[in-house]
N, C-alpha and C positions, 0 to 999 in steps of 0.2 A: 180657262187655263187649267193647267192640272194641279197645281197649288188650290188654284178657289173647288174646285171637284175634291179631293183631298180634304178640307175645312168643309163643305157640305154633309160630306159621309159622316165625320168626327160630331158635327152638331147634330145630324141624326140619331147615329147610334150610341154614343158615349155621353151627350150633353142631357140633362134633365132637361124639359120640356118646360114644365114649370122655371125652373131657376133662367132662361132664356126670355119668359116673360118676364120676369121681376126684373132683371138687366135690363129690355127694351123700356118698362115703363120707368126704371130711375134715370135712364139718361133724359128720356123724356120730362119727366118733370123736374129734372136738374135744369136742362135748356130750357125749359117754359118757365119756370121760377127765377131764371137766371140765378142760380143759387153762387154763393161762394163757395171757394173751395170749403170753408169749417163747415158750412152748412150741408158740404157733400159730403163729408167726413163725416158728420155726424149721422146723417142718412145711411151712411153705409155699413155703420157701429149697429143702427137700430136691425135694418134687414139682416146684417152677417147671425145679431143676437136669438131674429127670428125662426132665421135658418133651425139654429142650433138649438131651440125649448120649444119651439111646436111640433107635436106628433107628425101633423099634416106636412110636415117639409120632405124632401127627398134628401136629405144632406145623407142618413145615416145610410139609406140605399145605396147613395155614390162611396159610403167608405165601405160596407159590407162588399161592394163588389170589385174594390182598390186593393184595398186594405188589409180587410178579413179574409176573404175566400178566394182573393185576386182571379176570381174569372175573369176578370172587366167585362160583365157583362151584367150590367145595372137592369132590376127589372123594375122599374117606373110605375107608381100608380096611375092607371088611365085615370082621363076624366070623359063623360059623356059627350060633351059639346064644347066648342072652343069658347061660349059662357062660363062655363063652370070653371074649365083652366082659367082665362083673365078673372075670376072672383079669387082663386085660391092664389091670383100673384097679388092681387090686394091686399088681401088680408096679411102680407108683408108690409107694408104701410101701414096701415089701420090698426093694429098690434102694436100694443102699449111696450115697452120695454123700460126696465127701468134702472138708469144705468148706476154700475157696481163702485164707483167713485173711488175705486183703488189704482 
């Protein structure tokens, strides 16, 4: 359909690559864990926080190219092999966060 053609283009060229895998693997281990919602909540507190304090995240690329310079046109760090991307969507789990109790 031209709606899913449409949403194909957009998760190409606008969506981080990276931040696509962090999405696939939390729903994924949200359903494998059968998490609660708190426990999804909280999962989504720890990745949002990772986004935002690890150098290695694309967050600040997507706002520099929104935001700042509004080209929309995000340039993404590659990675060499689709290895190395699923490791740096890990390391969004694996990443301590420790939350600001305010």
């Amino acid at each position: 359909s031209a709606f899913a053609a449409r949403t194909l283009d957009t998760l190409r060229t606008r969506t981080s690559p990276l931040s696509l895998h962090v999405v696939l693997e939390q729903l994924r281990r949200a359903r494998d864990a059968r998490m609660s919602l708190e426990d999804v909540y909280a999962m989504e507190y720890r990745i949002s926080q990772c986004f935002m304090t690890q150098p290695w995240s694309h967050f600040y690329e997507g706002v520099r190219a929104v935001l700042v310079e509004r080209d929309n046109a995000p340039r993404w760090p590659t990675f060499a092999n689709d290895a190395e991307l699923r490791a740096a969507a890990a390391r969004h789990f694996d990443t301590q966060v420790t939350p600001r109790g305010d």
